[in-house]
N, C-alpha and C positions, 0 to 999 in steps of 0.2 A: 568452620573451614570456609575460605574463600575458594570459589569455583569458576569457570570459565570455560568452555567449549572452543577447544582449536583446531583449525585445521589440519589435518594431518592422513594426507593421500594413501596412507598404506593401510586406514582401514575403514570396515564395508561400508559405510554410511560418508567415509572421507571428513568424520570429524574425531575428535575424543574430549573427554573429559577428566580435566586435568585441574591442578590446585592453581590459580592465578593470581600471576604475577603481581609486587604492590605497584600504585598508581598514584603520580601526582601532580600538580602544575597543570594550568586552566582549572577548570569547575569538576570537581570529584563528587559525584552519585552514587550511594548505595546503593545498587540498583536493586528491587526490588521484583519488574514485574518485565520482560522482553517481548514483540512481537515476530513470530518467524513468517516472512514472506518466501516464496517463491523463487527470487532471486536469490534469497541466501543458499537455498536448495544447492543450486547452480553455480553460486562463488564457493561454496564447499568444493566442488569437482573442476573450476574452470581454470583456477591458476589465478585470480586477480584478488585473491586474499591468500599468502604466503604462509604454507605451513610453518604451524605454532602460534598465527596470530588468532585472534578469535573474530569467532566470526559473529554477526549480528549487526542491524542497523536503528532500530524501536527499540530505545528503552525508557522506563518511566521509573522514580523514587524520591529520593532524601537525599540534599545538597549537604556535604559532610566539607568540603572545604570548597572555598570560593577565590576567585581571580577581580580584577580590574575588568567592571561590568557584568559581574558574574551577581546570581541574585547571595541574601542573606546564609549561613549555614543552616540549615532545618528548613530549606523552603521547599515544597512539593514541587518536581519540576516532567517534566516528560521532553524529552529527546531526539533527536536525528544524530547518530555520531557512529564511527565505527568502531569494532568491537565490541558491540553492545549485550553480546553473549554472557555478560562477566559479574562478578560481583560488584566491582566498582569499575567505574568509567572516567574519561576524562571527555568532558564536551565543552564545546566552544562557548561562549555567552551568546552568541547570535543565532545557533541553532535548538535552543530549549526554550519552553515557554513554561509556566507558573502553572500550577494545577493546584483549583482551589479547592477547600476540605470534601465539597459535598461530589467530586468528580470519583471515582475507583480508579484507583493508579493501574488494576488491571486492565480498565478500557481505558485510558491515557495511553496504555503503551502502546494499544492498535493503531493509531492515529499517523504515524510519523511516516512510514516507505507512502503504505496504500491513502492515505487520507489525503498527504501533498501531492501526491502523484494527480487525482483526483480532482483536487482546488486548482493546482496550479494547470491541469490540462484544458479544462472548460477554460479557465482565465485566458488561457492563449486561444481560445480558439475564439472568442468577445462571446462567452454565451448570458446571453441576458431574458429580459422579459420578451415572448415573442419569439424567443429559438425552440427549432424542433432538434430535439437529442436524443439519437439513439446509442443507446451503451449497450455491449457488447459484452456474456462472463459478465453480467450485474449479479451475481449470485455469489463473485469474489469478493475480497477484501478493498479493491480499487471501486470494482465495478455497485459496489453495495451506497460506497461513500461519491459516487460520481454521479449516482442517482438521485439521491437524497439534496446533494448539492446543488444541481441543475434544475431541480424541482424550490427547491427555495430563491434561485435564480432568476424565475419565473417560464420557464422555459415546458416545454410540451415534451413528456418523457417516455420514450420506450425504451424498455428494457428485455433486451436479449438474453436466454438462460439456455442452460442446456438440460430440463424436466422440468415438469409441471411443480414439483414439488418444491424446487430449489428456489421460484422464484416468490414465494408464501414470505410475505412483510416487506416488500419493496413497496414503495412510496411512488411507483410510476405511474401514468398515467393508461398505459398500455404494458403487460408483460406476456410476451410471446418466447415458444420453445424455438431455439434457430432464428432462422431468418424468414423459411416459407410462408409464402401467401403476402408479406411488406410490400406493397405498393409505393405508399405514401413519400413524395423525397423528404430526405431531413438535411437539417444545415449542417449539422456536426455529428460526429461518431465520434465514442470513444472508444477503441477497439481494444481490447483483454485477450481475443484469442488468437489473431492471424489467420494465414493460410487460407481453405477454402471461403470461411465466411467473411475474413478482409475483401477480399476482391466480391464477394457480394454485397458486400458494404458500401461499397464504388461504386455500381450501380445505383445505389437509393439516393447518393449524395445529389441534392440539388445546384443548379451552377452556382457557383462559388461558394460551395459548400467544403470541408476539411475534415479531412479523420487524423484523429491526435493517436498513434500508435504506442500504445503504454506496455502490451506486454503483446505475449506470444503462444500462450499454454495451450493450444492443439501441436506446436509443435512438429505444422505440416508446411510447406509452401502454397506461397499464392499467385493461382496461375491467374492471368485477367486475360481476357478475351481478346481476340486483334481490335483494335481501334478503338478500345474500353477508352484509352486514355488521350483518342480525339475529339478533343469538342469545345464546350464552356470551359470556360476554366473553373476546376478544383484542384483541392493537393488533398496530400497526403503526407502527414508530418512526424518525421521521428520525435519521441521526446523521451526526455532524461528531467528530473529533479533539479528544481534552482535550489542551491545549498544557501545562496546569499541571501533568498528573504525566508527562510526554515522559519525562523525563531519566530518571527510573526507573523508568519503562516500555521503554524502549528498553534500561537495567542489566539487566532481566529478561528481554529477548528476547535480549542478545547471551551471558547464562548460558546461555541452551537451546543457542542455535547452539556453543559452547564445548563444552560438552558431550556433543554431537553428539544431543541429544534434539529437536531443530529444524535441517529442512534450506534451505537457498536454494537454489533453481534459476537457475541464469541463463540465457535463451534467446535472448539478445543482445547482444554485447559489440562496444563499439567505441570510437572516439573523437570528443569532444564534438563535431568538424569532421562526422559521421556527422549528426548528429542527421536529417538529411531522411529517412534507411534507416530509424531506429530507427522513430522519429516513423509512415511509412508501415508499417513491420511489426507494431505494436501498434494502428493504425486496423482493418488487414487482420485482426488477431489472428492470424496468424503467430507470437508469441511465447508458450511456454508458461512460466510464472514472470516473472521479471523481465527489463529492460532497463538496462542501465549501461553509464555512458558513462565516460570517462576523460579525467581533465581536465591530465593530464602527458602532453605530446607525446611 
């Protein structure tokens, strides 16, 4: 049986599972192996994924038919594409990369929201040899791979967790609970949670220092102090995913992971029938790294 996870607002979790639809034209994946971020939590309940469509963005498997630029049929590939929730996919040629034998299509599939999120933030923010970076939520799926990235960068890395516990195989150079007791300015944040600790974050920034605003998971506002934001110039930058270099961004992340220079955590495995566990275990933050689900019974 082909399967799929859709949207569908009338019930408690605002997904279902259902038999999915056939798929074809562009690059067709059997998928295999799906990543649940965060954000899909949220396009389940937000209205920007249309009931009955499926939800999902990370998937990883087996190219069953192919397009103009699209790799061979049988090539291992991992993904950015929507609907990714499904048994089979349709993705673009530009946003999959090739996953060779010795990779786990299960950790292929973590790579795609949280992993470019991660690459492509430090990139905008010029982090190189000689930056200090503090990440924010490094205990997440972003914040795990923005760590590890900025540390291969050359860069001086703290990482921000929320327990001692959480922050156990981070590759930082420094891992502190919160933010108390930071002194030191850094040139760039990556920030994971918002709210109160964003705006203490702005304080640590050095002048012309930049926090790259990736996610929001406290879920609080952030107040900043009068006059926080007179002085040196810094910013503070929204971001969103570039979809147009995916394909070889994701080339570049599954090299690190090959290579064993980039690791994936997975803190929760199961199958896509799961999803109300997975779903409830990363609201609770229960999971350290990522969640993947399995889309082969």
């Amino acid at each position: 049986m082909t399967r799929a996870l859709v949207v569908d607002p009338t019930q408690p979790d605002g997904v279902r599972l259902t038999e999915a639809p056939a798929v074809d034209g562009g690059v067709v994946v059997d998928a295999h192996f799906a990543a649940l971020n965060l954000g899909d939590l949220n396009d389940a309940r937000s209205g920007r994924v249309p009931p009955g469509a499926a939800l999902g963005s990370d998937v990883a498997g087996l190219v069953v038919s192919t397009s103009e630029g699209g790799p061979p049929v049988g090539s291992r590939v991992v993904a950015l594409t929507a609907g990714a929730f499904a048994s089979r996919v349709v993705v673009a040629p530009t946003a999959l990369a090739l996953v060779p034998d010795e990779v786990d299509l299960a950790r292929a599939a973590a790579l795609p929201v949280a992993g470019l999120a991660a690459l492509q933030s430090l990139r905008a923010a010029g982090v190189g040899p000689g930056s200090r970076v503090l990440v924010t939520g490094a205990s997440g799926g972003v914040g795990r791979f923005a760590v590890a990235l900025a540390s291969l960068a050359g860069a001086t890395v703290t990482a921000s967790v929320g327990s001692a516990a959480r922050g156990r195989g981070l590759t930082a150079d420094q891992v502190v609970v919160g933010l108390a007791g930071l002194t030191t300015p850094v040139d760039v944040v990556i920030d994971n949670v918002g709210g109160p600790q964003l705006a203490a974050a702005w304080e640590l920034l050095a002048p012309g220092g930049t926090i790259q605003s990736i996610g929001w998971s406290s879920g609080e506002p952030a107040v900043f102090q009068p006059y926080s934001t007179v002085g040196p110039p810094k910013s503070l930058t929204s971001f969103l995913i570039d979809t147009r270099t995916a394909g070889a961004d994701l080339a570049e992340l599954v090299a690190h992971l090959a290579a064993g220079r980039l690791a994936v955590e997975i803190g929760w495995q199961g199958d896509l029938s799961d999803y109300a566990e997975a779903a409830k275990a990363l609201r609770g933050r229960q999971v350290t790294g990522k969640a993947v689900l399995s889309l082969r019974p």
